[in-house]
N, C-alpha and C positions, 0 to 999 in steps of 0.2 A: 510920929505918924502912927495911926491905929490901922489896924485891919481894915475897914472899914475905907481907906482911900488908897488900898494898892493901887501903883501905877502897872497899868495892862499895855502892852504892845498893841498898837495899829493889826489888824488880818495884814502877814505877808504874801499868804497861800492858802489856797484851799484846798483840802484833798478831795478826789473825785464824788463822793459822798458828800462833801459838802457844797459842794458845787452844785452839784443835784440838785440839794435840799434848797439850795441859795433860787436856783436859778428854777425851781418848778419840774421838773425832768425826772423819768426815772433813769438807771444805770442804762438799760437797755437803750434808750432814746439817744444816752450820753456817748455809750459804743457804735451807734448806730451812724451818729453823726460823726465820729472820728474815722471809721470803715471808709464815710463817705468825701471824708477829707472837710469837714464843714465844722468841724468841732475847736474848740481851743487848744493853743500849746499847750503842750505838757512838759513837765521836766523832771527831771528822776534826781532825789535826794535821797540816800543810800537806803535806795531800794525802793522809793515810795514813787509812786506817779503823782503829781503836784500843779494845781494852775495856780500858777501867779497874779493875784489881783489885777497885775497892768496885763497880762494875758487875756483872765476872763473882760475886761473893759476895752481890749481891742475888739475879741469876737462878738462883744454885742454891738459895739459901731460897725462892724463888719457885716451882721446878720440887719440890721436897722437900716443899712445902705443896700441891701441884696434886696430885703422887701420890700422899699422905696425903688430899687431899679424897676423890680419885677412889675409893681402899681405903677410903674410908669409906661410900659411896655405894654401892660394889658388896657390903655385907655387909648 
């Protein structure tokens, strides 16, 4: 095997920063929405705050179902 085909692990987690970066958002948007309970799980690995892929992929079916209610409610 050369350097050239290291085998790389799947994303398990993202850290809040990257979440961010993933998802378009700055921190403040990302605290904003957690204050307001509207944010993703988080989990804490020795010491870090962490979203879990299956985490952030719940919240966006989550926020995708809340804008779909809301478009519905407003027609």
């Amino acid at each position: 095997m050369n350097l050239e085909q290291s085998h790389t692990q799947p994303r398990a987690a993202y850290s809040i920063n990257e979440f961010c970066e993933a998802h378009g958002v700055s921190r403040a948007t990302y605290y904003n929405w957690q204050k307001a309970g509207v944010g993703p799980r988080e989990m804490e690995v020795i010491g870090r705050k962490l979203i879990s892929v299956e985490a952030a992929a719940d919240w966006r079916r989550e926020r995708e179902a809340a804008a779909a209610s809301a478009k519905d409610e407003a027609a």
